[in-house]
N, CA and C atoms as an extended XYZ file, in Angstrom:
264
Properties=species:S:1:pos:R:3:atomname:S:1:resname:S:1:resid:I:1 pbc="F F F"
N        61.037       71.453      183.023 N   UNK     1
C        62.413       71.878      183.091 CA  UNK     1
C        62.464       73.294      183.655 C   UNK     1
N        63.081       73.541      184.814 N   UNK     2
C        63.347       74.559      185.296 CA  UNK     2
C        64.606       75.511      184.522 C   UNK     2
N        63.888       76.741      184.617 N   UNK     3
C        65.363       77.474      184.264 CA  UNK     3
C        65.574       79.009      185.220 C   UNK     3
N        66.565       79.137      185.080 N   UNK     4
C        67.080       79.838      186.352 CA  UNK     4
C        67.373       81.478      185.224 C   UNK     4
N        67.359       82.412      185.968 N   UNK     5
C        67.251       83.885      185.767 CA  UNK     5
C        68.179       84.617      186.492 C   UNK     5
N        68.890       85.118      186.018 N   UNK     6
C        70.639       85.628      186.044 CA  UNK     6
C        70.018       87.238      186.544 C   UNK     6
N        70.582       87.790      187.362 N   UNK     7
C        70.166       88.995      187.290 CA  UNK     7
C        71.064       89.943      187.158 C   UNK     7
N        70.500       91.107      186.291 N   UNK     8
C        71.070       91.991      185.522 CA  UNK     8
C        72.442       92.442      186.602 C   UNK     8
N        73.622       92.677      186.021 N   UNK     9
C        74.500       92.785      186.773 CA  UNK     9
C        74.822       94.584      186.990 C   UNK     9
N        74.908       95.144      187.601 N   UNK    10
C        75.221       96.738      186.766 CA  UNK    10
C        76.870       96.686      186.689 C   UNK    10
N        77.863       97.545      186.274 N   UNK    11
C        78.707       97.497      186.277 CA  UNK    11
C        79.635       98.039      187.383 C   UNK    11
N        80.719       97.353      187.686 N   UNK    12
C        81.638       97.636      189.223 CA  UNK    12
C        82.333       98.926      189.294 C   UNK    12
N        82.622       99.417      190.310 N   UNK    13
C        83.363      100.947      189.464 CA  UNK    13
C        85.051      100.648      189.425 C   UNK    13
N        85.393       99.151      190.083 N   UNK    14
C        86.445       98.903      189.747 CA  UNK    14
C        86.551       98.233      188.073 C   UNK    14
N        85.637       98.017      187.429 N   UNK    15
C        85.694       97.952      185.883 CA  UNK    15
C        85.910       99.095      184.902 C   UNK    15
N        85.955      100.439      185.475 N   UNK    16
C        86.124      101.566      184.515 CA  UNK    16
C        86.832      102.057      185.735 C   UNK    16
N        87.454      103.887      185.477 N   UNK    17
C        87.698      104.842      185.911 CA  UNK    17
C        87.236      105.465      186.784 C   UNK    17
N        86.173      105.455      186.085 N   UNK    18
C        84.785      106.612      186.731 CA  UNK    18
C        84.830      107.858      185.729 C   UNK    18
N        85.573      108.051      184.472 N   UNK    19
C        85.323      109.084      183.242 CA  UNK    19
C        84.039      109.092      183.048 C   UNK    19
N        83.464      110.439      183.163 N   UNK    20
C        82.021      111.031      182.910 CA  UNK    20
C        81.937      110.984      181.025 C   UNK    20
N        81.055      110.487      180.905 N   UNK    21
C        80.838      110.927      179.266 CA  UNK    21
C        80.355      112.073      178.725 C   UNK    21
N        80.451      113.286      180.072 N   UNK    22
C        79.872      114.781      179.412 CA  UNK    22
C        79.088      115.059      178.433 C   UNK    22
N        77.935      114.335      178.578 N   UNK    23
C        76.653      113.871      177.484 CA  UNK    23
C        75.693      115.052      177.994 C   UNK    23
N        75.614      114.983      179.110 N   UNK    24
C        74.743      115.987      179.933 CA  UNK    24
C        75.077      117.332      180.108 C   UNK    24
N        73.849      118.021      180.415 N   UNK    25
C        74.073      119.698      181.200 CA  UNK    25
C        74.787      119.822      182.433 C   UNK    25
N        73.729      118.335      183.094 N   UNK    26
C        74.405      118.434      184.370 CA  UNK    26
C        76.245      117.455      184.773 C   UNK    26
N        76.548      117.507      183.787 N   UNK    27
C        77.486      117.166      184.561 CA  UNK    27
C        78.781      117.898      183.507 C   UNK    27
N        78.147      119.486      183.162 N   UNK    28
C        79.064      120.504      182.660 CA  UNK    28
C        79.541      121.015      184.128 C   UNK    28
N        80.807      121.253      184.047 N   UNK    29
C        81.837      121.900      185.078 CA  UNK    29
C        81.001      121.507      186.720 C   UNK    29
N        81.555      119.809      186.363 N   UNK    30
C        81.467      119.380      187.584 CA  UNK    30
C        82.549      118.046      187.835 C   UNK    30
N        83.294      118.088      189.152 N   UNK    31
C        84.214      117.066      189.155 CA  UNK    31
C        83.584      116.052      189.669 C   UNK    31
N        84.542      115.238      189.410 N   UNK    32
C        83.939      113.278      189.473 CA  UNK    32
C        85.547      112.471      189.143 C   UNK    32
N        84.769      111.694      190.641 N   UNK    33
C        86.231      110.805      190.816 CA  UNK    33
C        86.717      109.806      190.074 C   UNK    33
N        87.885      109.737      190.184 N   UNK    34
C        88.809      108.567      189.518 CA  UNK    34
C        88.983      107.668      190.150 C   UNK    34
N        87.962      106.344      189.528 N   UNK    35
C        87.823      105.630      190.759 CA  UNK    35
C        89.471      104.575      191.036 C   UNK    35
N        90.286      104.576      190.172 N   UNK    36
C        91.622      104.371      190.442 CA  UNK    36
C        92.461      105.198      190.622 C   UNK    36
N        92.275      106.369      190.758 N   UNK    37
C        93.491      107.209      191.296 CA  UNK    37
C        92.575      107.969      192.348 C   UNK    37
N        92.999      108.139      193.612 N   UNK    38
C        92.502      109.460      194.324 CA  UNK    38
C        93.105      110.665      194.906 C   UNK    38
N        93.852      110.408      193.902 N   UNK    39
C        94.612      111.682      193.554 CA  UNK    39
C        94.450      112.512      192.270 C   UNK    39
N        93.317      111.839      191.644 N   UNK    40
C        92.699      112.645      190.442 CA  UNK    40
C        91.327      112.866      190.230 C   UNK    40
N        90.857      113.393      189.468 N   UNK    41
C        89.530      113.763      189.709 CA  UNK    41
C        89.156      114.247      187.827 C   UNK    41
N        87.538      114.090      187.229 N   UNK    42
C        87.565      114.577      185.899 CA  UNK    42
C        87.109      115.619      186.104 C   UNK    42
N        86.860      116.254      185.098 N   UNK    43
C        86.054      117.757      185.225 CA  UNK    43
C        85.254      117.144      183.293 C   UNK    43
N        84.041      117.814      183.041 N   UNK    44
C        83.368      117.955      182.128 CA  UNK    44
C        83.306      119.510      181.673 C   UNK    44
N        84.053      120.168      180.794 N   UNK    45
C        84.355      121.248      180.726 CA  UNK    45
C        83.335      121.565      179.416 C   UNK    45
N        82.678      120.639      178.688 N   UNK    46
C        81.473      120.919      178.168 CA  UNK    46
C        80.935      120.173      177.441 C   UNK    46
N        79.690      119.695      177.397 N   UNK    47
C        78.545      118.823      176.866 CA  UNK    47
C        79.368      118.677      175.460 C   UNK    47
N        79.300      117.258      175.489 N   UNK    48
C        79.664      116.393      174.227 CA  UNK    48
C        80.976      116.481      174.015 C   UNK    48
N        81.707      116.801      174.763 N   UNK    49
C        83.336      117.013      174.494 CA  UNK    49
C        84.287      115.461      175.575 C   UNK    49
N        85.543      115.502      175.565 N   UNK    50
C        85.922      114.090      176.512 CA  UNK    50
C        85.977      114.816      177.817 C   UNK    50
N        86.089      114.440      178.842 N   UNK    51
C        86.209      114.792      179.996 CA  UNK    51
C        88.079      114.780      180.592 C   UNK    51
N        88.212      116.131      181.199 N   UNK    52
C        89.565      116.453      181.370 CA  UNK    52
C        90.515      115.906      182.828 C   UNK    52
N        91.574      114.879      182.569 N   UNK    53
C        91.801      114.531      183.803 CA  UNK    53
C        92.696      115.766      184.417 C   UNK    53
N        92.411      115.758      186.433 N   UNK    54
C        92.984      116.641      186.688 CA  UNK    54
C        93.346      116.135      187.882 C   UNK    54
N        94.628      116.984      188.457 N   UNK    55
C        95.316      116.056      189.650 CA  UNK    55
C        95.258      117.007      191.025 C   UNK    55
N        95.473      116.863      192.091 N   UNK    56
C        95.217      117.963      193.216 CA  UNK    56
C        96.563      117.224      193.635 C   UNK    56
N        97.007      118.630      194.343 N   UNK    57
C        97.869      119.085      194.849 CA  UNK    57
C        98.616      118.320      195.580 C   UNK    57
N       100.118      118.186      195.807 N   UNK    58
C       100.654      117.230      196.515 CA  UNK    58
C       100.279      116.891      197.966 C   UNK    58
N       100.437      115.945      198.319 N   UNK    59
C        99.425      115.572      200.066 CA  UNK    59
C        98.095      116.048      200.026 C   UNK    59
N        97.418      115.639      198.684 N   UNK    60
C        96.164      115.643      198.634 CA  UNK    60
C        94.939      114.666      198.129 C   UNK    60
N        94.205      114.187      198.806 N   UNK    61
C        93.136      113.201      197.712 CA  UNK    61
C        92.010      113.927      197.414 C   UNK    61
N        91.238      113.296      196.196 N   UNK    62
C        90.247      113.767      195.758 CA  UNK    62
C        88.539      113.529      196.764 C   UNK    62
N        88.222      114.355      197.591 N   UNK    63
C        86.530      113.854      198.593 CA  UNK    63
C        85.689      113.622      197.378 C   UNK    63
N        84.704      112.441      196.711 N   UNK    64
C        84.169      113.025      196.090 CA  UNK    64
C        82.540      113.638      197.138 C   UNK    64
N        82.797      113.318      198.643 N   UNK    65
C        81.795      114.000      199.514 CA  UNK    65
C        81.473      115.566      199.326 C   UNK    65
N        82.783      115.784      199.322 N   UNK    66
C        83.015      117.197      199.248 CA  UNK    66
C        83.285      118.191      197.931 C   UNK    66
N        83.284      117.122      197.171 N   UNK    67
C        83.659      117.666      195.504 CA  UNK    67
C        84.750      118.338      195.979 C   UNK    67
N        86.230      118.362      196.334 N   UNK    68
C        87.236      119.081      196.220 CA  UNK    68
C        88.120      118.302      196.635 C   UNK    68
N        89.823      118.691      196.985 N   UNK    69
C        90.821      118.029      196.985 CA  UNK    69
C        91.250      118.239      197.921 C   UNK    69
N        91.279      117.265      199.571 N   UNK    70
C        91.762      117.275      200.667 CA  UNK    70
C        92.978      116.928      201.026 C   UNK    70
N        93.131      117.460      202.087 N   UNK    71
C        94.701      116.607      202.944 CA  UNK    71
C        94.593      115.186      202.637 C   UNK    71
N        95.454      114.115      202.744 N   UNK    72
C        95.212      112.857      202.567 CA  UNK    72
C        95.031      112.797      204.159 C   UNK    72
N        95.071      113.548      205.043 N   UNK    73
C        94.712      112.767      206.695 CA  UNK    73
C        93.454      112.849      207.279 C   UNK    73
N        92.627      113.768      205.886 N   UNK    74
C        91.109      114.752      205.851 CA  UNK    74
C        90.219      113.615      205.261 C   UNK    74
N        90.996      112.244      204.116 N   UNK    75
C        90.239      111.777      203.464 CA  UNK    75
C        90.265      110.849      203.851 C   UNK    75
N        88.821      110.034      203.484 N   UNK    76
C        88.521      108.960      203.873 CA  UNK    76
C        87.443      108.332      202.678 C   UNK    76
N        87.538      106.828      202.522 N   UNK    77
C        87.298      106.092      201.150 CA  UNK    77
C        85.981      106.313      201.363 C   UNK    77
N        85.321      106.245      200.900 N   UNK    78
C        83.313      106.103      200.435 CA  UNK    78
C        83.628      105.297      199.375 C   UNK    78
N        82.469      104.725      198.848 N   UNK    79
C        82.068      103.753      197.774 CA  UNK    79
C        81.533      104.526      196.923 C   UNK    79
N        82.716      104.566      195.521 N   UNK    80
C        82.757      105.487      194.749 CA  UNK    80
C        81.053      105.272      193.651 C   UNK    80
N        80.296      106.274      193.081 N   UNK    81
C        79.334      106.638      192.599 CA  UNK    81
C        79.480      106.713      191.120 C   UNK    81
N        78.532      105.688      190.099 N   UNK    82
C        78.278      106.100      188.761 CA  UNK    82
C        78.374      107.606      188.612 C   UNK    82
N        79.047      108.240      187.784 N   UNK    83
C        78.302      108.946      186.850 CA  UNK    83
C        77.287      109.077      185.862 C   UNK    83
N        77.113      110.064      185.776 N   UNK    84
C        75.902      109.760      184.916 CA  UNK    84
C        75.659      109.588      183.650 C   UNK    84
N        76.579      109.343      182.987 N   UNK    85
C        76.954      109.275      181.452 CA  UNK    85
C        78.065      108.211      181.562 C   UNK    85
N        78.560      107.349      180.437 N   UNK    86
C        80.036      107.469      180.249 CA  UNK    86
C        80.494      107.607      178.858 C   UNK    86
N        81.619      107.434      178.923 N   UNK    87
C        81.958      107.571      177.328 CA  UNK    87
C        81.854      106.746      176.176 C   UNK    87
N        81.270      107.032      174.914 N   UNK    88
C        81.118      105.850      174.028 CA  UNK    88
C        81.971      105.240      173.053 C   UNK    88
């Protein structure tokens, strides 16, 4: 009897946000995108605390290329990136 082997799936970033779980050093006072809004962005304002949503400026999206908040005619989609934590 044959049996077949499922492989591990990781998770989509259209299944969460993209909220950092600010578990880490490194990802103290650093932004990270919202992977449903790109017009928002989190910040981790310090290890073990929730992560703070924040919005940029009108006619603006969030690069997360560039870590900052562009013209919307400046931005362009990439395939948004785990963080490295999330929240528990």
């Amino acid at each position: 009897m044959a049996t077949s082997h499922l492989p591990i799936q990781k998770s989509k970033y259209y299944e969460h946000d993209g909220e950092p779980g600010c578990q880490g050093l490194d990802e103290v006072n650093r932004m990270f995108r919202n992977f449903w809004d790109p017009t928002a962005y989190w910040v981790c304002d310090k290890q073990g605390t929730k992560a703070r949503l924040n919005r940029c400026r009108q006619s603006q999206l969030y690069s997360e290329e560039l870590g900052r908040c562009v013209h919307y005619a400046e931005w362009s989609w990439t395939e948004p990136k785990e963080p490295p934590s999330r929240p528990k």
